[in-house]
ZALUM-532213 format. One line per field, with one value per residue (C-alpha): x, y, z. Coordinates in steps of 0.2 Angstrom, whole numbers. Example, Ala and Ser with C-alpha at 12.3 -4.5 7.8 and 13.67 -1.06 7.14 Angstrom:
BEGIN
px <- c(62,68)
py <- c(-22,-5)
pz <- c(39,36)
//
This chain:
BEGIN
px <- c(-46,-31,-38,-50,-38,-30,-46,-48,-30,-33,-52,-44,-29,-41,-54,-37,-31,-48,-51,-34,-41,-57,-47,-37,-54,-63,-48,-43,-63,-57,-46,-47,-39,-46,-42,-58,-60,-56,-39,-37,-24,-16,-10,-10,-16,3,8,-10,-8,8,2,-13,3,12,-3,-9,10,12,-5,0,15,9,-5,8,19,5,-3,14,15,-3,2,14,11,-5,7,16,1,-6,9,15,31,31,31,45,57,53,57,73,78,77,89,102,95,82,85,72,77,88,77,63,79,83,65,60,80,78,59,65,82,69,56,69,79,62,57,74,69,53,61,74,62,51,66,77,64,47,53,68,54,46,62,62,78,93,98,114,119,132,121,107,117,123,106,103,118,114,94,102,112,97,86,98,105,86,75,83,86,70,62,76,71,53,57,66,53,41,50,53,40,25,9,14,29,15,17,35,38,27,36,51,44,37,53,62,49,51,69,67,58,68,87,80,87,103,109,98,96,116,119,107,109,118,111,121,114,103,118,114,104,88,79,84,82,63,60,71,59,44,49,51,35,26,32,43,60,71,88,92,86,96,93,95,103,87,92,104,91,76,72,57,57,48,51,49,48,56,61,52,58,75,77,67,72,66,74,74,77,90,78,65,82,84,69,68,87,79,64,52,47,46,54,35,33,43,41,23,28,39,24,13,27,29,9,12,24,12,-3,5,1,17,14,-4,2,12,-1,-12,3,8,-12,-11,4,-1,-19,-13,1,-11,-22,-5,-3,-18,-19,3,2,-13,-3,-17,-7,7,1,-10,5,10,22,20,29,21,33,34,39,25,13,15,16,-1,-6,-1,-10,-25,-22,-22,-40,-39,-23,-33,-49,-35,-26,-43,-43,-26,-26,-43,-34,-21,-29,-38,-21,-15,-31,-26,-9,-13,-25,-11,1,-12,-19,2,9,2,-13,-11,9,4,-8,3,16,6,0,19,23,11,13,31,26,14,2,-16,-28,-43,-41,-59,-65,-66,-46,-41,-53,-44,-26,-22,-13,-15,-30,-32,-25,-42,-48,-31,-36,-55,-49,-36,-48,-60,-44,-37)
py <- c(-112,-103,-87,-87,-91,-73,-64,-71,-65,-48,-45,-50,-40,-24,-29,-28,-13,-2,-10,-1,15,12,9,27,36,29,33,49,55,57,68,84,101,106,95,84,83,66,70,84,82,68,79,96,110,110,90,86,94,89,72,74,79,64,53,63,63,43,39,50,43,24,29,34,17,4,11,9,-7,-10,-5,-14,-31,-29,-23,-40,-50,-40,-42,-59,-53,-67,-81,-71,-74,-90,-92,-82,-93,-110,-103,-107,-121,-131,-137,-136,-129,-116,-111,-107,-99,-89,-85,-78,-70,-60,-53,-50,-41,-31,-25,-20,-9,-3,3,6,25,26,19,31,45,38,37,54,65,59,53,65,79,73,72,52,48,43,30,37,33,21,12,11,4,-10,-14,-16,-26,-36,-39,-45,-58,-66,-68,-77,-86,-89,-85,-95,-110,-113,-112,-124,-137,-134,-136,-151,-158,-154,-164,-180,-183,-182,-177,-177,-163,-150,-161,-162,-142,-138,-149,-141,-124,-125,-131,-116,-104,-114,-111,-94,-89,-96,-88,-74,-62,-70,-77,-60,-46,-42,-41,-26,-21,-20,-26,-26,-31,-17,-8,-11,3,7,4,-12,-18,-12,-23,-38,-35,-34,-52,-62,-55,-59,-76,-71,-80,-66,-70,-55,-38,-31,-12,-13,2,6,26,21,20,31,42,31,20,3,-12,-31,-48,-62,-80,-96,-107,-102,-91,-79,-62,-43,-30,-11,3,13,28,22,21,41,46,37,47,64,60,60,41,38,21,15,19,9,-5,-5,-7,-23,-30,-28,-36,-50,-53,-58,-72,-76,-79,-88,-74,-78,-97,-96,-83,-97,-112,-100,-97,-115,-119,-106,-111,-130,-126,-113,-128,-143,-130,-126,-146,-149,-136,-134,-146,-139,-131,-118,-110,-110,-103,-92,-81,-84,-100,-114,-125,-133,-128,-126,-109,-103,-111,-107,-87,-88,-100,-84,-70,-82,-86,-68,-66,-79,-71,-56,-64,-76,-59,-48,-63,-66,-45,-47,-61,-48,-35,-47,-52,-33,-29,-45,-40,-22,-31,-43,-26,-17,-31,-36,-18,-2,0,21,22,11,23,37,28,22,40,48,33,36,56,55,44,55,41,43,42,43,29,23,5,0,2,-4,-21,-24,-16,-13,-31,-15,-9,15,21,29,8,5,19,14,-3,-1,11,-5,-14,-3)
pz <- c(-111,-108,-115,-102,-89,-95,-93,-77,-69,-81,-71,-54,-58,-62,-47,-34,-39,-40,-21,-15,-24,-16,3,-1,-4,11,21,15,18,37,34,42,42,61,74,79,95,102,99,107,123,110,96,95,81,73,75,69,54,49,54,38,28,31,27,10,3,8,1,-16,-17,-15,-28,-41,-38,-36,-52,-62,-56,-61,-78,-83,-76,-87,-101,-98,-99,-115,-126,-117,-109,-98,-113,-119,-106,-105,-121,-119,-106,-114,-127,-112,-102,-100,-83,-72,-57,-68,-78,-64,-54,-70,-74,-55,-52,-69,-65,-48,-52,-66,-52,-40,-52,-56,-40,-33,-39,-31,-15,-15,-16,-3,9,5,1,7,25,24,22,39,49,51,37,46,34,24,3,10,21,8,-6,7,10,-6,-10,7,1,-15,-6,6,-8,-21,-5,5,-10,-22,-12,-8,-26,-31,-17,-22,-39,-35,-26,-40,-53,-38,-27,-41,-35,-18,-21,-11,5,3,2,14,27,19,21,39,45,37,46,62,60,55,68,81,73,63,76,77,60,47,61,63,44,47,63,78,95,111,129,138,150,168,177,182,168,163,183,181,167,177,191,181,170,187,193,176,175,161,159,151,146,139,135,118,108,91,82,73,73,58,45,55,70,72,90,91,103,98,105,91,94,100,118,125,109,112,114,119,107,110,96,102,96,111,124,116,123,137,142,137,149,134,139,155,164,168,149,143,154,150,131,136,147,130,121,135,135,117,123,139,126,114,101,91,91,85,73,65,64,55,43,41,37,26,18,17,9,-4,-9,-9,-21,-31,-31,-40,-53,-56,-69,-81,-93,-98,-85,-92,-110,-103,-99,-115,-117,-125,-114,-97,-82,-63,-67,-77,-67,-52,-57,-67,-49,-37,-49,-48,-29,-25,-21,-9,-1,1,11,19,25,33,45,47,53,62,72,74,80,93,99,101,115,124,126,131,144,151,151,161,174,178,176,171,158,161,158,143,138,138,127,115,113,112,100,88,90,86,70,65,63,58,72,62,50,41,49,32,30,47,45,28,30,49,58,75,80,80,94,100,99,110,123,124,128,141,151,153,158,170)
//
């Protein structure tokens, strides 16, 4: 039995990875060298073409890390690298929860010195190339040391309380963890920007002037109780400029990158622009985008851990990584390569829901404000991101959680 089981993960593993290839061909088939005509006034000849640059050198370079990747988790499955460190770590403890927190912190330590390389390359010389690395050696190291931090802190707490759960609560240990886990997300969600952003980041209150009286003005007329309007110094790590809305009841927050207030000083973004970007952001709030996004992902959460529940203590699992002892953290790793299809099918809805969500806030940003100056941000946005206007439908229904630009436009034009 547990042989099948690693033919199954090996064919799914093999199935996932030729689909990514299949997504790059589709979507590198609309390339092109000339400027097609539905973006003309949009990007011009030059831009354009150092936009097709950007997106062949990402897609290469994602190709050459997703296929090493590929390679050797089916090299740890072929020559049972997994029942190996299992067996490594019960020469120290036998512990549950440590030996699930040694087994998950040493394959996660491995991976990230593994692709440390590749992200390197990818930030100082891929996005260095294209004129959007900001983020120094210093700052990158601390990152790194900081990412290190949350997930032994964060990543490791919550195993050892599933764990624990696991090893108390019997067969009803899914129930408990996933009460345990939507309250971490509720929590999360509501402090996120407060308690993790300033490890990172910098945000300080949006000066008084006219710009930030627009967007006052605009709130009280949307209905929009805004405590406070906060840029984040996003230009440390990239020259690229976004805007969010985080937090849930009187936590909630608007945050501008200090690269979007940049461009809004040089005249490159207009006021109306920009408060057309904070209207979109606000229509998230005013549709409930962000609580609906998390019921979907405490159902999603709840079923994948009631299926986890009913298979954790098979030990075919277990031995078809290549131990020979049942435990949670063999389990649940052969569980979540199994799982994987499922989380694939579970994400094409959770993006189509997405993309749903983005029209109706462009809508509610364009019948309260301004669907044109919207319009035109959107367009300078994804301009100065070099973004690919062009994507194939098949890519954006599988990958994109934001509809094409060109979709966007279409949209706001009924709208407006």
């Amino acid at each position: 039995m547990e042989q099948t089981i690693l033919y199954i993960i090996i064919v799914i593993i093999i199935l996932d990875y030729l689909f990514d290839r299949v997504m790059d061909y589709l979507n590198a088939s609309r390339w092109s060298k000339v400027l097609p005509d539905e973006l003309r006034g949009i990007y011009d000849e030059k831009k354009y073409r150092k936009s097709q640059e950007y997106a062949r050198v990402n897609m290469r370079f994602g190709i050459i890390t997703s296929t090493l990747s590929f390679a050797f988790i089916l090299l740890m499955l072929a020559f049972g690298g997994f029942g190996y460190l299992d067996v490594f770590i019960r020469q120290y403890t036998v512990h549950p929860v440590w030996m699930a927190l040694l087994f998950f912190g040493i394959l996660g330590l491995a991976s990230d010195i593994l692709s440390t390389p590749f992200d390197i390359y990818g930030t100082f010389v891929i996005e260095e190339r294209f004129g959007f690395n900001r983020t120094t050696p210093g700052t990158y190291i601390l990152d790194k040391l900081k990412g290190w931090l949350l997930a032994v802190l964060i990543g490791g707490g919550l195993l050892a309380v599933f764990v624990w759960f696991y090893n108390t609560a019997g067969a009803l240990f899914w129930l408990y963890a996933w009460l345990a886990f939507t309250a971490f997300s509720v929590f999360m969600m509501m402090f996120y920007s407060t308690l993790i952003v300033p490890l990172f980041n910098k945000q300080t209150p949006l000066e008084r002037g006219p710009l930030r009286k627009a967007i006052e003005d605009y709130a009280d007329t949307a209905g929009f109780r805004l405590d406070d309007i906060y840029v984040i110094d996003g230009s440390k790590r990239s020259a690229k400029a976004n805007a969010y809305f985080s937090g849930l009841g009187p936590k909630k927050r608007i945050v501008l990158f200090d690269t979007l207030i940049k461009e809004h000083s040089t005249e490159e973004h207009s006021t109306e622009e920009l408060v057309s970007i904070l209207a979109h952001e606000i229509g998230h709030y005013k549709k409930k985008h962000t609580l609906k996004g998390m019921t979907v992902s405490v159902i999603h959460t709840g079923v994948m851990l009631f299926l986890l529940g009913l298979f954790i203590n098979r030990p075919e699992l277990s031995m078809a990584l290549g131990s020979e002892n049942q435990s949670f953290h063999m389990g649940i790793l052969a569980f979540g390569l199994l799982y994987s299809p499922v989380s694939l099918i579970l994400g094409i809805l959770v993006n189509r829901m997405s993309r749903k969500h983005e029209y109706e806030a462009d809508a509610f940003a364009a019948r309260t404000y301004d669907g044109v100056c919207l319009q035109e941000a959107l367009k300078k946005l994804s301009v100065n991101h070099l973004s690919n206007l062009r994507p194939h439908p098949a890519y954006v229904y599988v990958h994109y959680s934001h509809p094409p630009l060109l979709q966007r436009l279409e949209q706001l034009d009924r709208s407006s």
